[in-house]
C-alpha positions as CSV (number, residue, x, y, z in Angstrom):
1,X,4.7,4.6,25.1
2,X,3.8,3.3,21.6
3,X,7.8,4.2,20.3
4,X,9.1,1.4,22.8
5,X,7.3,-1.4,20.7
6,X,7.9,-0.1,17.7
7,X,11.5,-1.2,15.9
8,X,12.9,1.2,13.7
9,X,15.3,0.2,11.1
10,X,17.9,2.1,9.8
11,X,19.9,1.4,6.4
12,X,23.9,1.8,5.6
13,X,25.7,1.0,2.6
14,X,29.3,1.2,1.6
15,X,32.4,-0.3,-0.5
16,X,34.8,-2.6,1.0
17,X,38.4,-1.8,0.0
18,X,38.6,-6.2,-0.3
19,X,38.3,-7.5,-3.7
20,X,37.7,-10.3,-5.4
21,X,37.8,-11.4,-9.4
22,X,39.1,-7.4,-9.6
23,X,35.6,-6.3,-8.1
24,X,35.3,-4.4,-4.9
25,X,32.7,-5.1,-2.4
26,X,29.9,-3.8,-2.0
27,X,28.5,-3.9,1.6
28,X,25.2,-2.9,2.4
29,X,23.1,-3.5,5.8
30,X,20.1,-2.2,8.5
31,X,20.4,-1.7,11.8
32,X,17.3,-2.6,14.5
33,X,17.7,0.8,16.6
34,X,15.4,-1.1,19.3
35,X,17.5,-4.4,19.9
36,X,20.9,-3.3,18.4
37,X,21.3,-6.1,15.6
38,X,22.9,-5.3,12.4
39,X,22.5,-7.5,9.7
40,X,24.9,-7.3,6.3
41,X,25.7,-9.0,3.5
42,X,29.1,-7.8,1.2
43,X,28.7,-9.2,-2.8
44,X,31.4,-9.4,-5.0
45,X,29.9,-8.8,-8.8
46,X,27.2,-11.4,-10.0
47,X,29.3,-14.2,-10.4
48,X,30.3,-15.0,-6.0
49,X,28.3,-16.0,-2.9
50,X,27.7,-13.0,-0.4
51,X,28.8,-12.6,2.6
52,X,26.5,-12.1,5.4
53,X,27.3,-10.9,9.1
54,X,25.0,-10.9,11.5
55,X,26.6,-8.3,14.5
56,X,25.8,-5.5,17.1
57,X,26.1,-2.0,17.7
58,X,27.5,-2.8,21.5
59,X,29.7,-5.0,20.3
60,X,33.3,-3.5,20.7
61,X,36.1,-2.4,18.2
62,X,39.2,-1.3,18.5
63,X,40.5,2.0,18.4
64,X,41.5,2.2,14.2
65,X,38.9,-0.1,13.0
66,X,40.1,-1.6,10.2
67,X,38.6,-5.4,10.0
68,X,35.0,-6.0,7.4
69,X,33.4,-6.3,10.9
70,X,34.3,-3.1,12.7
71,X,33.5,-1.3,9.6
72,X,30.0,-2.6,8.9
73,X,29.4,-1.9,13.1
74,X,31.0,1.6,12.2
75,X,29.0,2.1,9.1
76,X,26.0,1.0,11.4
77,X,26.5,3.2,14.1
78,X,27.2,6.4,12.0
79,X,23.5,5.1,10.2
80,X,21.7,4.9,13.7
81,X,22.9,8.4,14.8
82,X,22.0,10.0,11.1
83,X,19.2,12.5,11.7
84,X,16.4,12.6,8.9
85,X,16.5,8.9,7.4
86,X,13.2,7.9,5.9
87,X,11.9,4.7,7.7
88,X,10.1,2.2,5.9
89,X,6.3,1.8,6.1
90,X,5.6,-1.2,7.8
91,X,2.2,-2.9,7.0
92,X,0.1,-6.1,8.5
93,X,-2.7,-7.5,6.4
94,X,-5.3,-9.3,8.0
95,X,-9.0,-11.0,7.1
96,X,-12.3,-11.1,9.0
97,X,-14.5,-14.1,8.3
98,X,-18.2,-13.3,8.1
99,X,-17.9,-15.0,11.9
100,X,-15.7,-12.6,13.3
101,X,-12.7,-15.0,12.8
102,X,-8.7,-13.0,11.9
103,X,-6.4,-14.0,10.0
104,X,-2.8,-12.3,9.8
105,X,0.0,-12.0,7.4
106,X,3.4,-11.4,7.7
107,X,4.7,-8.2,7.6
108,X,4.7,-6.5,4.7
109,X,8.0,-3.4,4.8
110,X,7.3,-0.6,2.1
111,X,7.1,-0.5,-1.4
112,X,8.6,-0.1,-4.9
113,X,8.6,3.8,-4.2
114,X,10.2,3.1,-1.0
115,X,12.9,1.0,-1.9
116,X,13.8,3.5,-4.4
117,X,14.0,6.9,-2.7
118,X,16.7,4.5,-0.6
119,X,19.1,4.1,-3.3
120,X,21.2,1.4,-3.4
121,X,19.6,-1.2,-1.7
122,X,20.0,-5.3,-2.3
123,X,16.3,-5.4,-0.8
124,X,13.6,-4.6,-3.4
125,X,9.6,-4.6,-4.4
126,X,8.1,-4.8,-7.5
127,X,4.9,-2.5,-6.7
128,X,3.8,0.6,-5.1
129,X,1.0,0.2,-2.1
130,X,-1.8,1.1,-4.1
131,X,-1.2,-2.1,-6.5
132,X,-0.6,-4.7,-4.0
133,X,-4.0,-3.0,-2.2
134,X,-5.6,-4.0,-5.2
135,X,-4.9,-7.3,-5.2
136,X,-6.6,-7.9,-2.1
137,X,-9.8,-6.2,-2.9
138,X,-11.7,-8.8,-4.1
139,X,-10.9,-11.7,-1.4
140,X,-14.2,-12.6,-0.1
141,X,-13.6,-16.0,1.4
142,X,-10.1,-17.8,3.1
143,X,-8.8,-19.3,0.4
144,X,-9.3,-16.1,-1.9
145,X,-7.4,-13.8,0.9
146,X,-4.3,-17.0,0.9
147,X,-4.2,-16.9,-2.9
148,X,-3.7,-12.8,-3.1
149,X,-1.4,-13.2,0.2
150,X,0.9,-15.4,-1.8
151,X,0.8,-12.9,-4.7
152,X,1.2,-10.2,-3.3
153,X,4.5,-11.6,-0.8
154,X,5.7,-12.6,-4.5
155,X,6.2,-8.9,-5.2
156,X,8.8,-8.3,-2.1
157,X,12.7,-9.6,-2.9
158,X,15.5,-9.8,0.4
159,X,18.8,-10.1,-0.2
160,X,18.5,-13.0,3.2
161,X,16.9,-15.2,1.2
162,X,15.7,-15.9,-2.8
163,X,11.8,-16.1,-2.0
164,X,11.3,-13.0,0.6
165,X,8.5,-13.6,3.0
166,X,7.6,-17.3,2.9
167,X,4.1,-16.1,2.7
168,X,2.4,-17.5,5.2
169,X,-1.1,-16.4,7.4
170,X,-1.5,-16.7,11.0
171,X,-4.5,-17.3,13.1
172,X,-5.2,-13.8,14.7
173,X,-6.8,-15.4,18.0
174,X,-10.2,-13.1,19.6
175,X,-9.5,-10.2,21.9
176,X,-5.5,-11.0,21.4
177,X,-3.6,-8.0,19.9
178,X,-1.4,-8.1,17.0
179,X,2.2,-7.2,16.1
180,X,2.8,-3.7,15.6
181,X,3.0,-1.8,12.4
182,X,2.3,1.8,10.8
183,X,-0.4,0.3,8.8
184,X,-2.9,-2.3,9.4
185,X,-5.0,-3.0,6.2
186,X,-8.2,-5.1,7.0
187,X,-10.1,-7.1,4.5
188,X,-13.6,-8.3,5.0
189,X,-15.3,-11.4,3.8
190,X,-18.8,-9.2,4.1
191,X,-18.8,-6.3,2.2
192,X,-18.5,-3.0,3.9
193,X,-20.7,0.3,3.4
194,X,-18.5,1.7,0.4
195,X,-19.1,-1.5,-1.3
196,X,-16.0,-2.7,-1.1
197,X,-14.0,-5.2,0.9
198,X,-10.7,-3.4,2.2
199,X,-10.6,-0.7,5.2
200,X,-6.8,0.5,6.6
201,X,-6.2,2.2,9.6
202,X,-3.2,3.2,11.8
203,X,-2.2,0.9,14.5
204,X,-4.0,3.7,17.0
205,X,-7.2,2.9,15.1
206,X,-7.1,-0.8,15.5
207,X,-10.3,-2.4,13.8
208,X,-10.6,-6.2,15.4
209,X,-14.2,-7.3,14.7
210,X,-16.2,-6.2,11.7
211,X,-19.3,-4.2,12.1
212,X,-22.2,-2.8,10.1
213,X,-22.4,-0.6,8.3
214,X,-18.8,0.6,9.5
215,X,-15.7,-1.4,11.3
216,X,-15.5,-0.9,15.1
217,X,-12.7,1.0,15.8
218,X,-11.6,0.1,19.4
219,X,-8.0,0.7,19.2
220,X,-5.9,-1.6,19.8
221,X,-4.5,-2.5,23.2
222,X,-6.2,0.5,24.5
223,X,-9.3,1.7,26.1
224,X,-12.1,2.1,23.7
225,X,-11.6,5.2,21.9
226,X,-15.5,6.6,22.5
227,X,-15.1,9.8,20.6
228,X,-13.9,8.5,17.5
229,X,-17.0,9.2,15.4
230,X,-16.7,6.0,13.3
231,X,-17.8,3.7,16.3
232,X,-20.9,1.9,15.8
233,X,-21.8,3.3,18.7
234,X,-22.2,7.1,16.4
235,X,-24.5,5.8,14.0
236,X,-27.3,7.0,15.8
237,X,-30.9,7.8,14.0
238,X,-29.8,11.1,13.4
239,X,-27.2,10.5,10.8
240,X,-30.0,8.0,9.7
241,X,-32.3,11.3,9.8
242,X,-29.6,13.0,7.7
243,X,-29.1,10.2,5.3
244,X,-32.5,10.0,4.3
245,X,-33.7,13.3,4.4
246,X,-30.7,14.8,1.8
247,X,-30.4,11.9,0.2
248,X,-26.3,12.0,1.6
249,X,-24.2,8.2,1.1
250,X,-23.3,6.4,4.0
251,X,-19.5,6.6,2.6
252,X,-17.6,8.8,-0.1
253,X,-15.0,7.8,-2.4
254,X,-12.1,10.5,-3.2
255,X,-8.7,11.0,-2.8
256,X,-7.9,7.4,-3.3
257,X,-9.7,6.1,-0.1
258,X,-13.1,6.1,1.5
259,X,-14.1,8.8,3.6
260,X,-17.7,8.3,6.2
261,X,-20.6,10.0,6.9
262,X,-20.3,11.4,10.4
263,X,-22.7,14.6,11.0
264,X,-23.2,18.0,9.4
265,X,-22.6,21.7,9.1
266,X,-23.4,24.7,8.1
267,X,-22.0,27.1,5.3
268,X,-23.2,29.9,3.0
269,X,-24.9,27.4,0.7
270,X,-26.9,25.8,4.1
271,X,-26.4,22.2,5.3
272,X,-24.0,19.7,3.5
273,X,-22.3,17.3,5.2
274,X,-19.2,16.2,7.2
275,X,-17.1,12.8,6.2
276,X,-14.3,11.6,8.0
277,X,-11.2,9.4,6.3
278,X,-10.4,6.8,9.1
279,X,-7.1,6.6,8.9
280,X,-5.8,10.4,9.5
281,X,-8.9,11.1,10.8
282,X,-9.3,14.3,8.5
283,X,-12.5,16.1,8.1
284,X,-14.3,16.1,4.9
285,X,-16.8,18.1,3.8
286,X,-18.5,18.5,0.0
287,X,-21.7,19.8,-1.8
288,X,-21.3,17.2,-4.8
289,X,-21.4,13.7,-3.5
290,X,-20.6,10.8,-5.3
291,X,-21.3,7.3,-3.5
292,X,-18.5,4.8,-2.7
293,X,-20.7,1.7,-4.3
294,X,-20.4,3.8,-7.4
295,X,-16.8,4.1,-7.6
296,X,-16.7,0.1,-6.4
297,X,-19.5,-0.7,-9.5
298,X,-17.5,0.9,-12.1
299,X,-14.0,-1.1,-10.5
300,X,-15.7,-4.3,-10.8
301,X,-17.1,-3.4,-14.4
302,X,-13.1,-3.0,-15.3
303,X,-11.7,-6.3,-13.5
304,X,-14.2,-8.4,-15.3
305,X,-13.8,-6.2,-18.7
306,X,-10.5,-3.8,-18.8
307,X,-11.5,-2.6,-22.6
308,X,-14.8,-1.0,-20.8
309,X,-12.7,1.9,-20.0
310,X,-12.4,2.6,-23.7
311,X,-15.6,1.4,-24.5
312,X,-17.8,3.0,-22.0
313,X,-15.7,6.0,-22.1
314,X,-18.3,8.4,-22.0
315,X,-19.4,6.5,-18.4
316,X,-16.1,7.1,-16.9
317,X,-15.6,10.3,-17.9
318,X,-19.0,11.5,-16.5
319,X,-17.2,10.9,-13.0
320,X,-14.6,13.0,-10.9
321,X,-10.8,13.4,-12.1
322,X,-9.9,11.8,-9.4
323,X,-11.7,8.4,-10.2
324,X,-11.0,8.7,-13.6
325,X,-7.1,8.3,-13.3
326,X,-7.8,5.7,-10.1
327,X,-9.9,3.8,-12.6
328,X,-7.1,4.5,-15.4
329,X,-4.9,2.7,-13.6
330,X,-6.8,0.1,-12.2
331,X,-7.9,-1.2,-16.1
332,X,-4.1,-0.9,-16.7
333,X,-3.4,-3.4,-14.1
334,X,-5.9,-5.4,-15.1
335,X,-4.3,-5.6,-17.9
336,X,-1.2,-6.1,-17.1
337,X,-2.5,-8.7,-14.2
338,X,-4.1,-11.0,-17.2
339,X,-1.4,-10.6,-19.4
340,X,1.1,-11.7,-16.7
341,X,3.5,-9.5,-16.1
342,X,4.8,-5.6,-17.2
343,X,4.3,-4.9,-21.0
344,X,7.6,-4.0,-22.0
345,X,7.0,-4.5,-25.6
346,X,4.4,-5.1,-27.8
347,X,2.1,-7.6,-27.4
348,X,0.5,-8.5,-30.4
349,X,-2.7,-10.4,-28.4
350,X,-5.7,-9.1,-26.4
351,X,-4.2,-8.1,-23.8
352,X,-2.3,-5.4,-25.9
353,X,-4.9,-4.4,-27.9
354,X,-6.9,-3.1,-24.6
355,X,-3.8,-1.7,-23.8
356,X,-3.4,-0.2,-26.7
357,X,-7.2,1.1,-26.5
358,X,-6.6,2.3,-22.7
359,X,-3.4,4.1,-23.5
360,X,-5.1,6.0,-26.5
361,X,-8.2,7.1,-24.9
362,X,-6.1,8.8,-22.3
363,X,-3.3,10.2,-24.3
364,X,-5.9,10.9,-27.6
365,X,-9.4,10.7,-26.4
366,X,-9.7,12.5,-23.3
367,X,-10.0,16.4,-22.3
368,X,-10.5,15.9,-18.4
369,X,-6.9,16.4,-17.6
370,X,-3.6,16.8,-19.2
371,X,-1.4,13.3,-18.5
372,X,1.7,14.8,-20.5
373,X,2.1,17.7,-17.4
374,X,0.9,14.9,-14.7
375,X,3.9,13.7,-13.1
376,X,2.7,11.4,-10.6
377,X,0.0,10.1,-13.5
378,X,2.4,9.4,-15.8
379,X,5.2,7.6,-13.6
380,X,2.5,5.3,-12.1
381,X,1.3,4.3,-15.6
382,X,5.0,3.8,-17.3
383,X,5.7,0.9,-14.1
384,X,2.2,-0.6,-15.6
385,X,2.5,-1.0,-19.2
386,X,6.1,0.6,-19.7
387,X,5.7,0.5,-23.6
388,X,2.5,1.7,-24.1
389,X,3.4,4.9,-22.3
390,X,6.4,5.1,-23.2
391,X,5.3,5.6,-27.0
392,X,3.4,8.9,-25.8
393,X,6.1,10.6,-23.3
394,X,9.2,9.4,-25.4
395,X,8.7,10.9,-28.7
């Protein structure tokens, strides 16, 4: 039932055999497989307006296409009917006042990595997730969430229009559902459990009205879903019991997300407890516990100082690998965030003497983890501060 609401875009690019100035024309387009609407715009080299047509699959054509039109509705048709094409991730934002009042932005359709597994695509984004997450992470009032909104939108380019998104946040009324998508990321003006401010779901796991010490999940347009073990309606005195008596957090940070205390089991080594992620709902169980207010104390001792990562080394290298390249990264965008944009070059300022200092205690300092093998490390930290990486992997 879910599928019916949910419009799935598919994308189609190809060269026109019309030129202009010399230059060919490049064509490229998405198709809503829902409603049927293709939208494309041909460009002819940097220097000419673009076309744009705005058609349908049912629309007819004759039996040797040969017109712009019947070959974009051709090129959209062979698209729709292509088995295997990645969709985008399609993601709503949306903040809950300390009074229980929403706020919703507009959507937000993939990323940087996104747009570039696609190809050739006019459409673009100048972050991955993770980034434009971040940004959001310390909104604690209204204005604060409008602000990051704005930055955030800033990041995503559309070939429709110069500016993208326009940007702007809705009123999410009570007990009325929102618009669909894959994702829904919730910031809260109160702070949660972990210590932090942000909590995304899946659209199955819809979180309208904040709660302590965990968000309701009630799903959205559905019945309650009363065996979900993060309702409030779980946090019984027995995990309390548990909490206290093995001194166990009320949320986990690891693997890049927050994962919630929810009960206990058994092993060889006796009791230790269970923690659930709440968006793919994936147990979690671990002997060495390290508390999500930690992970959120040492992020808020980098936004307000990014050198602290090479100052206080020795702090965050007492903590998992996986924090320590989380937090690696986050000082980088710091960074990068003061300094304005993507350090290119040299800076010869502050801002690239922490850089400088962050990049070194990583590539020089460091024997937690080898970031010369670590693909995934290094690629995230190049789209940071591309020259200060660069100067390690490129010699």
């Amino acid at each position: 039932m879910e599928s019916i609401n949910r419009p799935i875009y598919r994308f189609f690019s190809f060269r026109t055999s019309e030129r202009m100035a010399s230059e060919y024309g490049h064509c490229s387009g998405q198709v809503n497989l829902q409603t049927g609407e293709i939208l494309a715009n041909i460009s002819y080299g940097l220097f000419h307006y673009p076309e744009t047509y705005q058609l349908n699959l049912a629309d007819s054509i004759s039996q040797f296409p040969h017109t712009t039109k019947e070959l974009i509705i051709c090129a959209a048709r062979h698209a729709a009917n292509e088995e295997g094409v990645r969709g985008m991730t399609r993601r709503r934002v949306i903040f809950v006042c300390k009074d229980g009042r929403r706020y919703i932005t507009e959507e937000y359709s993939g990323d940087r990595s996104e747009y570039a597994a696609r190809g050739r695509c006019l459409d673009s984004c100048d972050m991955d997730w993770p980034e434009i997450r971040d940004i959001f992470q310390e909104s604690a009032t209204y204005t604060q969430f409008i602000k990051a909104n704005l930055r955030a939108q800033a990041a995503y380019h559309s070939f429709r229009s110069e500016n993208g998104n326009s940007g702007i946040v809705r009123n999410l009324r009570k007990g009325r559902e929102g618009p669909y998508a894959d994702k829904i990321l919730f910031v809260y003006a109160a702070p949660l459990a972990t210590g932090g401010r942000i909590f995304e779901t899946n659209y199955t796991c819809f979180t309208p009205v904040p709660g302590l010490p965990y968000p309701a999940c009630t799903g959205q347009g559905k019945k309650p879903c009363l065996e979900c073990p993060l309702r409030q309606s779980f946090q019984t005195a027995e995990l309390a019991q548990l909490q206290a008596e093995h001194n166990w957090p009320r949320a986990v940070h690891t693997d890049g997300d927050d994962a919630y205390l929810i009960g206990s089991q058994s092993n060889q080594a006796g009791l230790v407890p269970v923690y659930l992620f709440p968006d793919c709902q994936c147990a979690l169980s671990s002997e060495t516990l390290y508390p999500a207010e930690e992970y959120y104390r040492l992020r808020e001792i980098l936004r307000n100082d990014p050198s602290a990562f090479d100052d206080q080394c020795d702090l965050f290298r007492s903590y998992p690998l996986d924090w320590y390249k989380e937090l690696a990264l986050y000082a980088m965008r710091c960074v990068a965030r003061t300094h304005g944009s993507p350090m290119a070059e040299s800076v010869h300022d502050q801002s690239g003497q922490t850089a400088h200092d962050i990049s070194k205690a990583i590539f020089e300092e460091q024997d937690l983890f080898d970031p010369y093998t670590d693909a995934a490390f290094l690629a995230a930290a190049e789209r940071i501060l591309p020259w200060y990486i660069r100067r390690y992997v490129n010699r």
